[in-house]
C-alpha positions as CSV (number, residue, x, y, z in Angstrom):
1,X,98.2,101.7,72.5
2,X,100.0,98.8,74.4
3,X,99.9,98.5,77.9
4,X,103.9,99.0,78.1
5,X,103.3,102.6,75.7
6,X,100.7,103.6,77.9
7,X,102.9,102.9,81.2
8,X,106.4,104.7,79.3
9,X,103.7,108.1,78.6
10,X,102.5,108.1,82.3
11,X,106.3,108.1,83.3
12,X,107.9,110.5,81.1
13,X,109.7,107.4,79.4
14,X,111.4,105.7,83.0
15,X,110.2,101.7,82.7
16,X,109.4,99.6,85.2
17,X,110.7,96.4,86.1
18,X,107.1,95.2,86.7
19,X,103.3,95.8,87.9
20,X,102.9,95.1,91.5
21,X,99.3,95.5,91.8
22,X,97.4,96.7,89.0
23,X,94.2,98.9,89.2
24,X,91.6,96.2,89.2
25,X,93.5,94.6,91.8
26,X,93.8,98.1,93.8
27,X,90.0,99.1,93.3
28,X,89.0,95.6,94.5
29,X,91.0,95.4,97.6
30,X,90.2,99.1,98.4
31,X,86.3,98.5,98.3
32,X,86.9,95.4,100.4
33,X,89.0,97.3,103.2
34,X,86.0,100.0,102.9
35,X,83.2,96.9,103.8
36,X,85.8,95.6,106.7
37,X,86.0,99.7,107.9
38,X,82.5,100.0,107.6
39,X,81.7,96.6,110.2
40,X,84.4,97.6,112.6
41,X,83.1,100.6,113.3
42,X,79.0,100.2,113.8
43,X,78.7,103.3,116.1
44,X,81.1,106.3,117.5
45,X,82.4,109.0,115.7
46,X,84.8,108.3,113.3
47,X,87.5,110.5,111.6
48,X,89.8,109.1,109.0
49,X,93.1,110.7,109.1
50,X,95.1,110.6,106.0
51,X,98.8,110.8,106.5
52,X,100.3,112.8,103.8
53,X,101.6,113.2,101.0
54,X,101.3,109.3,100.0
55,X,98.1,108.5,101.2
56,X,96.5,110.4,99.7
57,X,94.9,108.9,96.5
58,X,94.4,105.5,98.5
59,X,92.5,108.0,101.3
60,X,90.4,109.5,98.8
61,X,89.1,106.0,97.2
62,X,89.4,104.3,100.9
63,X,86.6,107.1,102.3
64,X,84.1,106.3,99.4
65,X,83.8,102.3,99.7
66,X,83.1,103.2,104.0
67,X,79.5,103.0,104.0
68,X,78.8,105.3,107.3
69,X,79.1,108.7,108.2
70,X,82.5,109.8,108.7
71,X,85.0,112.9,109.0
72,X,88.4,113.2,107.2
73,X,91.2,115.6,108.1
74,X,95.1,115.1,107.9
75,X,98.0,115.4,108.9
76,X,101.6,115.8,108.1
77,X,104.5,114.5,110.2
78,X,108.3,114.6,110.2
79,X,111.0,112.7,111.7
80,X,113.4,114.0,109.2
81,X,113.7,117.6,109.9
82,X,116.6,118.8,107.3
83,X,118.3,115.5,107.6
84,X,118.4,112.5,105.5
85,X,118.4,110.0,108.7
86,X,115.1,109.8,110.8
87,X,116.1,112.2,114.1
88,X,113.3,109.6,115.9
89,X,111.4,112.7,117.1
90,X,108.1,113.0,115.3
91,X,106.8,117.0,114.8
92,X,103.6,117.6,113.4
93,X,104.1,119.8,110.6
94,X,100.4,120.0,110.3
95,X,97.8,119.1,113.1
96,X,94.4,118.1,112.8
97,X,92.0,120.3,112.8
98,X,89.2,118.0,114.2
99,X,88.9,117.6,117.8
100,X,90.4,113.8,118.8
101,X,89.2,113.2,122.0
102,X,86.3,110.5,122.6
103,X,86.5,109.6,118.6
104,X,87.4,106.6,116.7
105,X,90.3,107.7,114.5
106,X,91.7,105.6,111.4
107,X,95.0,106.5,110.7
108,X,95.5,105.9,107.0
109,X,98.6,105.5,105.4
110,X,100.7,104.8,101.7
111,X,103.1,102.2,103.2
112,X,104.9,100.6,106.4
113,X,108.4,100.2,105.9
114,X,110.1,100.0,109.7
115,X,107.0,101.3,111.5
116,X,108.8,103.5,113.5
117,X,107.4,106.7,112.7
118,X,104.0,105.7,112.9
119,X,104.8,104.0,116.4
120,X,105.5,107.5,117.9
121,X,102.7,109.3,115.7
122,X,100.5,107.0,117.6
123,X,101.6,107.4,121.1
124,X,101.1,111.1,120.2
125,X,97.5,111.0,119.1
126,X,97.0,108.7,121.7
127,X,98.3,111.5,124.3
128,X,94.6,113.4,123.0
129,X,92.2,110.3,124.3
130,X,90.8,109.1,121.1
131,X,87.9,106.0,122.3
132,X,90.3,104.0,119.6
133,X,92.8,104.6,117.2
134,X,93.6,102.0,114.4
135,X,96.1,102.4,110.8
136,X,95.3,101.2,108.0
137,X,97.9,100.6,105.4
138,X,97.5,99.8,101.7
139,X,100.9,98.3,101.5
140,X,103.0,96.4,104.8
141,X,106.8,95.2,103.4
142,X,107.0,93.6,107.0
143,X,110.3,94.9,107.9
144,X,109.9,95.8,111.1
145,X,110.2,93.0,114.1
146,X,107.7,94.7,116.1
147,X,105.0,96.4,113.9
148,X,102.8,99.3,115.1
149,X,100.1,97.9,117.7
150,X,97.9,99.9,116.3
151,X,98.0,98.5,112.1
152,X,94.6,96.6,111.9
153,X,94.0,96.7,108.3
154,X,96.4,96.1,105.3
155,X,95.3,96.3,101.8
156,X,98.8,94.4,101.0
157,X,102.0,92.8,101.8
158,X,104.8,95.0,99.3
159,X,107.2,92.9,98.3
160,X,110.9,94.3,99.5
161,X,111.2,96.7,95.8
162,X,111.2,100.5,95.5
163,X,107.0,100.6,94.7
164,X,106.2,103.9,93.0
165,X,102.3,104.9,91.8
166,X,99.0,104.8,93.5
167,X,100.6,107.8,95.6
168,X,103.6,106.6,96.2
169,X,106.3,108.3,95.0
170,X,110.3,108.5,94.0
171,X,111.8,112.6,94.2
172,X,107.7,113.7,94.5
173,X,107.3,111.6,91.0
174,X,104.6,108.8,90.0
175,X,102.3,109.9,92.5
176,X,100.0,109.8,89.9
177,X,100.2,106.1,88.6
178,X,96.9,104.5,88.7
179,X,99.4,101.2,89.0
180,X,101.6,100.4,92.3
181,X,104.9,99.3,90.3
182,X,108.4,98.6,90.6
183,X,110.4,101.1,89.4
184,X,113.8,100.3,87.2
């Protein structure tokens, strides 16, 4: 099967204008972010918090490359409520269940587009005394003049397309992909 059959079966027949990052190129990167996790944090507590739905697959291959003990829970924020324009208040539509306070936390997340929600998701963890809080990001399009303080590791720079797979998704499609690609 060619690689273009095999990418039209995955999608249900939608094509893609191209492959961003492919899954050698994910895997690779992913172990690598894992090794630079794993040095940054020598001691402490840690708890990875996955920011969902996206992260999800990157969270689940990210925690298995960090070679120290950890904890994972998530969360689930909105900024939307039944709106299609960010309100600019961030709710937590589901809190961690692990106590924050005195422990390294990772935020881990799909992709920064503006920033802004994960700005105010971070002054709000911050509010429950974490000894640091960091994000990672597999994919940064660099829109925002004034990224998060907070974003210390990046598995990518996206460029500026609509990026579907690896967990990201268009209308809760592609999640799926084992790809990152640009959707036509």
């Amino acid at each position: 099967m060619s690689r273009t059959s095999e990418v039209l079966r995955r999608t249900g027949g939608r094509r893609m204008k191209s492959i961003v990052f492919d899954e050698e190129t994910i895997a690779r990167r992913v172990r690598e972010l894992g090794a630079e996790i794993t040095a940054a944090y020598p001691d402490g507590d840690l708890l990875v918090l996955g920011l969902l739905k996206g992260s999800f697959i990157f969270l689940s291959d990210l925690v298995r490359e960090i070679e120290r003990p950890i904890h994972v829970d998530f969360l689930v924020a909105s900024s939307y409520g039944s709106g299609t324009v960010s309100s600019g208040e961030v709710r937590l539509l589901y809190d961690p269940e692990t106590e924050l306070e005195g422990k390294h936390i990772l935020l881990v997340e799909d992709i920064i587009d503006t920033g802004r929600t994960l700005k105010r998701l971070c002054a709000l963890l911050g509010q429950r005394r974490p000894r640091s809080l960091a994000i990672c990001a597999l994919l940064h399009k660099h829109l925002a003049p004034d990224p998060p303080a907070a974003l210390r590791f990046v598995g990518f720079d996206a460029p500026p397309a609509f990026l579907v797979g690896y967990g990201l998704d268009h209308a809760e499609n592609f999640r799926h992909l084992p790809f990152i690609g640009d959707l036509e």
